[in-house]
C-alpha positions as a printed Julia matrix, in Angstrom:
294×3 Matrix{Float64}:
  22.42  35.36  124.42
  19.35  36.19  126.24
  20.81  35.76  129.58
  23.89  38.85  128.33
  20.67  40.8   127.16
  18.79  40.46  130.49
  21.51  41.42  132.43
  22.42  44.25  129.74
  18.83  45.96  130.26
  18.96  45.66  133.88
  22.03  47.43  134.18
  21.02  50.24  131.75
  17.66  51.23  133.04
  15.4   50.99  136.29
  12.46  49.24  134.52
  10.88  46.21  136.34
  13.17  43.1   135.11
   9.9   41.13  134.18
  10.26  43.29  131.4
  13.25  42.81  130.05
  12.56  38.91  130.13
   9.27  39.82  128.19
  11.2   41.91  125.41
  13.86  39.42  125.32
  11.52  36.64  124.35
   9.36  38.4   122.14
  13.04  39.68  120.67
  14.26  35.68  119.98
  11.0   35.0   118.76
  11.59  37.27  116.1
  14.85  35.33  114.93
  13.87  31.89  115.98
  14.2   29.24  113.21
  10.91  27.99  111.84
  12.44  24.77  112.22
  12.52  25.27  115.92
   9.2   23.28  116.93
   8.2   20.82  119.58
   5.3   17.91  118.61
   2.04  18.17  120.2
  -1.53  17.05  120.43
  -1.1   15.71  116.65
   0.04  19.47  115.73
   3.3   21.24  116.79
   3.71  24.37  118.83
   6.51  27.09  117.09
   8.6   29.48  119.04
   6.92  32.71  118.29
   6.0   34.73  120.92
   3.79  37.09  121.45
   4.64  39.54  124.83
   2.52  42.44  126.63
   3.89  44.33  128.86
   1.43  46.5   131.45
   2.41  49.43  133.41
   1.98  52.51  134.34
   2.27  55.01  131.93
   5.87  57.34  132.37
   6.72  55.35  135.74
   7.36  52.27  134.94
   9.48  52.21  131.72
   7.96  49.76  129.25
   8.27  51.66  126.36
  11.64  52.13  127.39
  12.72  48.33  127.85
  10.78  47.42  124.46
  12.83  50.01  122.62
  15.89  48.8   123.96
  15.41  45.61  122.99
  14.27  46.67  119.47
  17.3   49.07  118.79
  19.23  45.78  119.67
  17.27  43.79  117.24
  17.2   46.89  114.44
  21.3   46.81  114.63
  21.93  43.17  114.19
  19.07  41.89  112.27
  17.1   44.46  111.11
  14.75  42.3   108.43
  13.44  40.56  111.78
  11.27  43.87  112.31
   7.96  43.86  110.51
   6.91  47.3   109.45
   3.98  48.04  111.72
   0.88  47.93  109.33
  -2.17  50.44  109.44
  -4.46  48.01  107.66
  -5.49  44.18  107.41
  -4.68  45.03  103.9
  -1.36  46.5   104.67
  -0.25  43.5   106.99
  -1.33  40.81  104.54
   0.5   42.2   101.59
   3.75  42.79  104.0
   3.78  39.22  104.76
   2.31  37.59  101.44
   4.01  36.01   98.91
   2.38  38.68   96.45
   3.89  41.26   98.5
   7.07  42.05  100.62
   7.04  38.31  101.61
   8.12  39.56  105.09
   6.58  36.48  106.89
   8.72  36.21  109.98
   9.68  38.28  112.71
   8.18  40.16  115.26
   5.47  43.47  115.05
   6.09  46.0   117.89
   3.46  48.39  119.15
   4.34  50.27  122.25
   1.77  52.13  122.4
  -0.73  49.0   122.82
  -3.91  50.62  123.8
  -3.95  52.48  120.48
  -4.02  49.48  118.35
  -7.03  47.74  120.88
  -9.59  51.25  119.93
  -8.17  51.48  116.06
  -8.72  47.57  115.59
 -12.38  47.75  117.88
 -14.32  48.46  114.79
 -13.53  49.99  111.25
 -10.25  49.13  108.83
  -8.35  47.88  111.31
 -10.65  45.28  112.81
  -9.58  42.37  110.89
  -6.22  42.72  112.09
  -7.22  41.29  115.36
  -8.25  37.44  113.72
  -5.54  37.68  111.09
  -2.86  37.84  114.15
  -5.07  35.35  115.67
  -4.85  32.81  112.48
  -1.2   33.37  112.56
  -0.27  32.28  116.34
  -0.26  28.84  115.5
   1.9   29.59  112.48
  -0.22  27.28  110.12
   1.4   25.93  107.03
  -0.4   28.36  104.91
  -2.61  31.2   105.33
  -4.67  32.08  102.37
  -7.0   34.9   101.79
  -8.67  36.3    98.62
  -9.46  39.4    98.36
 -11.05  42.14   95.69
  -8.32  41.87   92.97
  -6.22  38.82   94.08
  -5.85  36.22   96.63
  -2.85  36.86   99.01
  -0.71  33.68  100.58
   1.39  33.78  103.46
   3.82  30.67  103.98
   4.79  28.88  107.0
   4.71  33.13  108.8
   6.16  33.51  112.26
   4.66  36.18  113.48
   5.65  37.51  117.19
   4.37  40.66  119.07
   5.71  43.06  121.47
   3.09  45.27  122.88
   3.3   48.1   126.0
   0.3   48.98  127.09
  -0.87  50.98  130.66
  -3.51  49.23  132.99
  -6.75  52.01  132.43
  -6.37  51.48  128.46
  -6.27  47.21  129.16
  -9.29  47.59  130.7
 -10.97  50.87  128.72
 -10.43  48.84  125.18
 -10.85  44.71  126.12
 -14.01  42.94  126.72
 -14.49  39.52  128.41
 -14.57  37.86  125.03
 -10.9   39.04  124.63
  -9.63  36.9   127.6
 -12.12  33.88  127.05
 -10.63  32.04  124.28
  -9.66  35.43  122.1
  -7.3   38.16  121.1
  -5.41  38.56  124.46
  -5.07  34.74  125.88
  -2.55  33.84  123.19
  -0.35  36.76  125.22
   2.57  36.15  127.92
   1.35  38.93  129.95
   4.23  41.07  132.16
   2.95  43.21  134.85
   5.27  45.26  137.05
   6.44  48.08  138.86
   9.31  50.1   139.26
  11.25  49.6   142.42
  14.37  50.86  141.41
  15.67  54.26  140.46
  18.33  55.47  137.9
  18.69  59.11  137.73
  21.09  58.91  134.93
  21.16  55.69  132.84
  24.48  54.46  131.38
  24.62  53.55  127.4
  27.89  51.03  127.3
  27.93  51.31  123.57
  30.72  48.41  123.8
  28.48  45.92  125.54
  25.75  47.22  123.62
  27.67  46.28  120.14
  28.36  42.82  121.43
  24.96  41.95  121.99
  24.04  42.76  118.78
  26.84  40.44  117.17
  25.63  37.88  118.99
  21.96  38.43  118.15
  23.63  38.7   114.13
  24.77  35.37  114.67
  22.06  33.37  116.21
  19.63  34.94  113.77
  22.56  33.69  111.03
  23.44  30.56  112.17
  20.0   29.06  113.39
  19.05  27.92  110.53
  20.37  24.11  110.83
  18.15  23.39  114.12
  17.04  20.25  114.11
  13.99  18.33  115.52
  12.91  18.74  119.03
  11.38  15.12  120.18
   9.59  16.6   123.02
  10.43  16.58  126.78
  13.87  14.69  128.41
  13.21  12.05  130.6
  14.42  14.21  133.61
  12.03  17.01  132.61
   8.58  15.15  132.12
   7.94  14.62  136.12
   8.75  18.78  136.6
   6.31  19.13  133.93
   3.95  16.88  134.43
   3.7   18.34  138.21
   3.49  21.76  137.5
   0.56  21.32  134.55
  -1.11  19.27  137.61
  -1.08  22.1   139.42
  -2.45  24.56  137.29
  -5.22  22.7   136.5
  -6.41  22.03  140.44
  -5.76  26.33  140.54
  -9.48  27.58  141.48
  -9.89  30.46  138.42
 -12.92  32.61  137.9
 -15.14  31.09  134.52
 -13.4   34.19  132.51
  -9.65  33.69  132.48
 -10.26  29.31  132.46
  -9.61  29.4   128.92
  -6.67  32.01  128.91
  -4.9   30.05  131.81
  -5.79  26.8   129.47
  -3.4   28.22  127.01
  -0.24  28.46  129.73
   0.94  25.25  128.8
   1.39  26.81  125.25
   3.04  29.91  126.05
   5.44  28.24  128.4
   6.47  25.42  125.58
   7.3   28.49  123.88
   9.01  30.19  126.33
  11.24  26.76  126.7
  12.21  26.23  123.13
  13.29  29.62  122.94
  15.39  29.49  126.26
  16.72  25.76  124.42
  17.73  27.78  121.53
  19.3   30.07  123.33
  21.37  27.81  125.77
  22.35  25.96  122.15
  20.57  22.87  123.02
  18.59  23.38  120.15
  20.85  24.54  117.63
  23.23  21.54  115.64
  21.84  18.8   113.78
  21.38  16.24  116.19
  17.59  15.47  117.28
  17.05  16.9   121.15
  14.59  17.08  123.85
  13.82  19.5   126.59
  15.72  18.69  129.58
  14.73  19.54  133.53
  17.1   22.55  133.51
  15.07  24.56  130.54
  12.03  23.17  131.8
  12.19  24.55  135.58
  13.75  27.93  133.67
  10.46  28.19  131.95
């Protein structure tokens, strides 16, 4: 599970372990059920994720624990990768109906800060509100373009992104944060602290991983309906969303620390998953232990 995978990055290289935990969840987003859902505010919030991971650039390893977790992901379920597309138009017609119909799974750009200048201005810019549509994995996303009109069915669409502090803040405006592009992120920032002149592959432990990462992606398919929070969990919750909101925040990040709530519901049903609390057929709820884990 997760947990294996955590311990399996930390062991293999000297990146900060915030990042592993990002990867990982971005990496069980990418197989995550679309059944596996939690009721809220009249809607439902899905266990996507999307992750972006800042640090400095050849110090701090991010590209190195997001490709770790993606050769992991490649080997035992490699449809879960979505071909990185160069277009609006080449994105929409992966994930379409009309096209490859690959609607679920996760998009990985390591190299972050590329994608923010490409997708400024030009061909690229409507990628940035397509993703956007697509976080709340609506029913149905529809859009007609010059020959046909393009459909994309219940997607799950997760990121993993790397990107180094100078190009965050060279390629993002305030808009981005208020509301935008980069609230719906979990954002991991770190910094080396530990040092591994000669990392260690363990192509056994490696193997087994992947198995297991096979099977959930196999076997997940039967998850039934989350009912919301246990009865031990709603007081943990209900104190730490307290807190948040009395948190004194700057008028620029109130709406990106508005969405928290979200991104931590995620986080949950994907530790849930995980742990097999959410996997069988009997209806569940998030108990105390998931919810102080997320």
């Amino acid at each position: 599970g997760a947990r294996d995978a955590a311990l399996f990055l930390i062991r293999r290289t000297d990146a900060p372990v915030a990042y592993h935990v990002g990867t990982g969840l971005a990496v069980l987003g990418a197989i995550a059920p679309k059944s596996l859902t939690m009721p809220w505010a009249g809607g439902m919030i899905a266990a996507n994720f999307w992750t972006l991971i800042v640090g400095r650039s050849g110090t701090d390893r991010k590209t190195t624990s997001i490709n770790l977790g993606l050769d992991i992901l490649r080997r035992g379920t490699a449809s879960a990768v979505i071909p990185t597309p160069g277009s609006y138009e080449g994105a929409i017609t992966t994930m379409s109906n009309e096209g490859s119909g690959r609607n679920s799974g996760v998009v990985v750009y390591p190299e972050f800060g590329t994608f923010l200048a490409q997708s400024e201005r030009g061909y690229m810019g409507p990628l940035r509100p397509f993703y956007m549509e697509l976080y709340d994995c609506p029913p149905t996303y529809e859009r007609p373009l010059v020959k046909k009109t393009y459909t994309v069915e219940e997607p799950r669409l997760s990121l993993l992104c790397g990107i180094a502090p100078a190009l965050l803040e060279r390629h993002t405006a305030t808009a981005d944060w208020e509301g935008g592009f980069l609230s719906r992120f979990a954002v991991f920032h770190g910094t080396r602290d530990r040092d591994f002149p000669i990392p260690t592959t363990a192509p056994e432990e490696r193997d087994g991983l992947v198995s297991e990462l096979g099977r959930l992606s196999r076997g997940g398919n039967d998850t039934a309906a989350c009912l919301g929070f246990a009865a031990d969990g709603v007081p943990i919750w209900s104190r730490w969303t307290e807190a948040l909101r009395r948190l004194d925040v700057p008028d620029r990040i109130e709406s990106a620390v508005s969405r928290v709530p979200v991104v931590a519901i995620k986080a949950m049903l994907l530790l849930a998953f995980d742990l097999g609390i959410a996997r069988g057929m009997s209806p569940w709820a998030i108990p105390a232990e998931v919810v102080r884990a997320g």
